[in-house]
N, C-alpha and C positions, 0 to 999 in steps of 0.2 A: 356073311356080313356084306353090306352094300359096295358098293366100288366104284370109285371117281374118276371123271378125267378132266383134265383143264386143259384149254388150249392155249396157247401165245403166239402168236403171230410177231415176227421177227424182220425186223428190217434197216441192216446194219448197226444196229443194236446188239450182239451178239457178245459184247463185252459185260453187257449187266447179265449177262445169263447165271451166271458161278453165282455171285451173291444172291438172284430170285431163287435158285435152286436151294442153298443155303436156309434162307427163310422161310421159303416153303417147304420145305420139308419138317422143320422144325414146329410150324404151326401145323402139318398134317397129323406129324406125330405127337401131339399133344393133344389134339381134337378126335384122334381115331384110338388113344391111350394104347401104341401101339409101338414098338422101337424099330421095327421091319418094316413101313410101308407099301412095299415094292409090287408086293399082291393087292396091295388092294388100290392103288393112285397111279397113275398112268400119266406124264406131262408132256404132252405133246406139244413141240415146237416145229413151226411152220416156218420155214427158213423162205420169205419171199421173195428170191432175187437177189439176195445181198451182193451190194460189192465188196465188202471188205472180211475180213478173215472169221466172218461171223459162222461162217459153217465148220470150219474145222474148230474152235470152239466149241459150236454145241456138241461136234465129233468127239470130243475130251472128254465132255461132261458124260456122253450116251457110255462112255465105258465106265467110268468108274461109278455112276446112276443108276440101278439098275431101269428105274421108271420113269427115265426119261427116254423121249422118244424122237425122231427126227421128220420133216418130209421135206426137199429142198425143191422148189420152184427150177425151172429153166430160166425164168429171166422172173421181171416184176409182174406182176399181175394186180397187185391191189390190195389192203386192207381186208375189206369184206370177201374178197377172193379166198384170201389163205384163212379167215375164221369159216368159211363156207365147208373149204376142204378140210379142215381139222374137223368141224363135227361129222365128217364122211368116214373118218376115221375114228371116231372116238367109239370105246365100247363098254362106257362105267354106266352105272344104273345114274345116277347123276352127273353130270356136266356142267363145265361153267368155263368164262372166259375171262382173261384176264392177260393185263398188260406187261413185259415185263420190267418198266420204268420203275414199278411199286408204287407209283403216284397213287393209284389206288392198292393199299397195301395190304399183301399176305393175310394179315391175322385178322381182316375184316372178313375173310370166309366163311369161318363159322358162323357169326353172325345172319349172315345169308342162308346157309344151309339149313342153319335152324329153324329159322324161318319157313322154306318152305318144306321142312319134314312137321313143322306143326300149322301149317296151313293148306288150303284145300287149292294154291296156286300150282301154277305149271312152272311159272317163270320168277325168277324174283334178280329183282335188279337194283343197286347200290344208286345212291341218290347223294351228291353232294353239298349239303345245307353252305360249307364253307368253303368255296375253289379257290387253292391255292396254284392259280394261274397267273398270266400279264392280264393286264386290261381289256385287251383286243382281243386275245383266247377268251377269256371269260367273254364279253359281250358277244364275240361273232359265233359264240356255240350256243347261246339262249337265245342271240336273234333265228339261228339256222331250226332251230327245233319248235320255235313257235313259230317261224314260217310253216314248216309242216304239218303241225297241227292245225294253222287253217288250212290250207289246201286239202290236206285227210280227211277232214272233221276228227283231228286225233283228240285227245286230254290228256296226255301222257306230259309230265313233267319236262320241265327244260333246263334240268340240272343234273342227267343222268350221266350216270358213271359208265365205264365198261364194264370193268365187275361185274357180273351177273351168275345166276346158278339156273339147274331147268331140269325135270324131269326125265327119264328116257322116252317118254310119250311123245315130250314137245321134242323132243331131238329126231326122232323118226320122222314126225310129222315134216318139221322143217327140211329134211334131209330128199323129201319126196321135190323139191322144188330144182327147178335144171332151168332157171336164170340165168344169162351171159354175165349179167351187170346186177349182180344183188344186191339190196340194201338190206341189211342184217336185222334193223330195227323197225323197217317197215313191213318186213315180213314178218318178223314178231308179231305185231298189232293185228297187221292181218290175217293170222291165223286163227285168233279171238280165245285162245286160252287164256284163263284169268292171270294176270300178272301183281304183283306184289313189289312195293319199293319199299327197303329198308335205308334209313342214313347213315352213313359210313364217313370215316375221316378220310381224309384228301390231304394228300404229303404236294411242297413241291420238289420236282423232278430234282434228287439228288447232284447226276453225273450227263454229263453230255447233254445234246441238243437235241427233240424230238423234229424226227422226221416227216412228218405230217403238218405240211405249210402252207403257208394262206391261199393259195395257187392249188393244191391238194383239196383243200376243204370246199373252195369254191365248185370245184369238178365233181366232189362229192355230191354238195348241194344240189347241181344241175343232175345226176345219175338220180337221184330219190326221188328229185318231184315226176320227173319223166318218166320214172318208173311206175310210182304210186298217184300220180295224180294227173287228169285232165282239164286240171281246171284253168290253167293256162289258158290251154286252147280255148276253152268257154270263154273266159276274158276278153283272149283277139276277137271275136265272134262277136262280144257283144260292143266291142269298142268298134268295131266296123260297122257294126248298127247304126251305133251314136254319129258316127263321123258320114256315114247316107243321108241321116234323119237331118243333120247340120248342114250338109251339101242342098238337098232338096231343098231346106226353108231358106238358104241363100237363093239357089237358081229361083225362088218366086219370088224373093225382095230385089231381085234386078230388074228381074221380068217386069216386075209391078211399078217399081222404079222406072222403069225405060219407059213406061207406059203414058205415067202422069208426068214425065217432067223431058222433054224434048234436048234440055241441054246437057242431060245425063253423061257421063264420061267415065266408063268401067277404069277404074285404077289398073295399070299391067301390077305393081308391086304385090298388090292382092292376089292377081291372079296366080304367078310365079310361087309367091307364098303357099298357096294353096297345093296347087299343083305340086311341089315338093315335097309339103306334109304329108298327102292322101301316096304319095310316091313311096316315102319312107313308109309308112305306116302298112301299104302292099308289101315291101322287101321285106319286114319285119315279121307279117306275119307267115309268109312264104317262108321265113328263117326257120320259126319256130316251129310250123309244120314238117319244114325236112327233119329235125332234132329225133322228134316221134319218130318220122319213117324211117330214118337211119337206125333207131333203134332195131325196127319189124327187121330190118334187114339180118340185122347181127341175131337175131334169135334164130328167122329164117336159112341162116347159114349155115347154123346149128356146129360151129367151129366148139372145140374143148373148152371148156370155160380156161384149165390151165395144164400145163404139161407137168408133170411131176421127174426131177433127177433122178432123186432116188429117195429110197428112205432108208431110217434106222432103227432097227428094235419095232418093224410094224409088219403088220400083215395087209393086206390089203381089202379095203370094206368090204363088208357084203354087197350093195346096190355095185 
């Protein structure tokens, strides 16, 4: 029989762990019509950094669980850090990620699974027709995901879930990649295995306040396009064009002006003006250019993407 693993990435959040385990387990064994799970689901939680008593928690759970699993960060690393390292360690013929808020909830698994054991997909990812978010969540995560699809040229929906399931295929495949700064969903696309979205219900967040804040998302946003996209720099590139092509047909309407009209009198205000614009508009793009190379730098450093404590109930990958 096949054999799952889920990852969760954990970040001080360690208080909802008892009840996701609870419910997931419940929906595994009702889905696998099996009362022993333990052999064949695997739940790996990626403890990243926490501060607060989220690891000896998940420590409770790992014993009395048999199939749960632990690996705790030395300090924070990130989101897409700790779902990176979880599929490093995962070893089920299927995989899939998941939150442990429940926002996207347990028993929408199946669903997915099924999906892609009767389709000819690698990846299949939970799509939310109704977010039960705030205003600002919901709009600043459809604006962020159609910014990236134009810069990608993506077409991937901008109502996506984390929820997702994947192949052992697409999980090797992605596991070959040694990124400092990954973005989980852009390397999906990238890869170009066929993907598949199902619509799933969307809870809102029962208990506590999600970790993941405006100031988070924004840094996110800046790690994805830098990573997956140039077109930035095209932009600056070509607005510096625009702004030569604008410079040049002034300096010949003075010229020309100076020419025919003796009592001419070059404004300083204009000048100043100018000069300050083409000024900024140098800093900004000199800005955006370090961004890039700061990145060349962190690959070329080739530093651990992240230090692992220790773990629980795991072996250590193969790669």
């Amino acid at each position: 029989m096949a054999k799952y693993t889920f990852v969760v990435p954990i970040y001080n959040d360690g208080y909802l762990a008892a009840k996701f385990c609870e419910v997931f387990s419940q929906v595994m064994k009702s889905y696998l019509v099996c009362e022993d799970i333990a052999d064949l689901v695997e739940l790996i939680f990626v403890n990243d950094g926490s501060t607060d008593d989220s690891q000896e928690r998940l420590t409770a759970l790992s014993q009395s669980i048999r199939f749960v699993r632990i690996v705790e960060f030395s300090r924070n690393f990130g989101h897409h850090i700790a779902v990176t390292c979880g599929y490093g360690f995962a070893r089920g013929d299927f995989v899939g990620l998941i939150n442990v808020d429940m926002q996207d909830p347990p028993d929408q698994i199946p669903l997915l699974l099924d999906y892609l054991r009767n389709s000819d997909c690698d990846l299949v990812i939970g799509s939310r027709p109704a977010r039960k978010d705030g205003f600002i969540t919901k709009r600043s995560s459809r604006a962020f995901f159609a910014t990236m699809n134009f810069l990608t040229n993506s077409r991937r929906p901008t109502n996506l879930a984390v929820l997702r399931v994947m192949t052992r295929r697409f999980v090797d495949t992605y596991n070959r990649f040694s990124e400092h700064r990954p973005y989980v969903n852009g390397i999906e696309e990238w890869l170009g295995f066929k993907a598949g979205y199902v619509a799933i219900t969307h809870k809102p967040r029962a208990t506590g306040k999600s970790s993941y804040t405006l100031f988070k998302k924004f840094r996110l946003a800046f790690d994805a396009i830098l990573s997956f996209s140039d077109l930035p720099l095209k932009l600056t590139a070509g607005f510096g064009l625009l702004c030569s092509v604008v410079g040049f047909a002034l300096c010949s309407y003075l010229i020309v002006a100076r020419m025919l009209s003796s009592a001419f009198q070059p404004g300083f205000t204009a000048t100043v003006s100018i000069v300050v614009f083409l000024g900024g508009v140098q800093i900004l793009s000199i800005g955006l250019l370090s961004l890039y190379v700061g990145r060349i730098l962190q690959e070329v450093q080739n530093r651990p993407r992240y230090v692992i404590k220790s773990t629980t109930n795991l072996s250590a990958p193969d790669r």
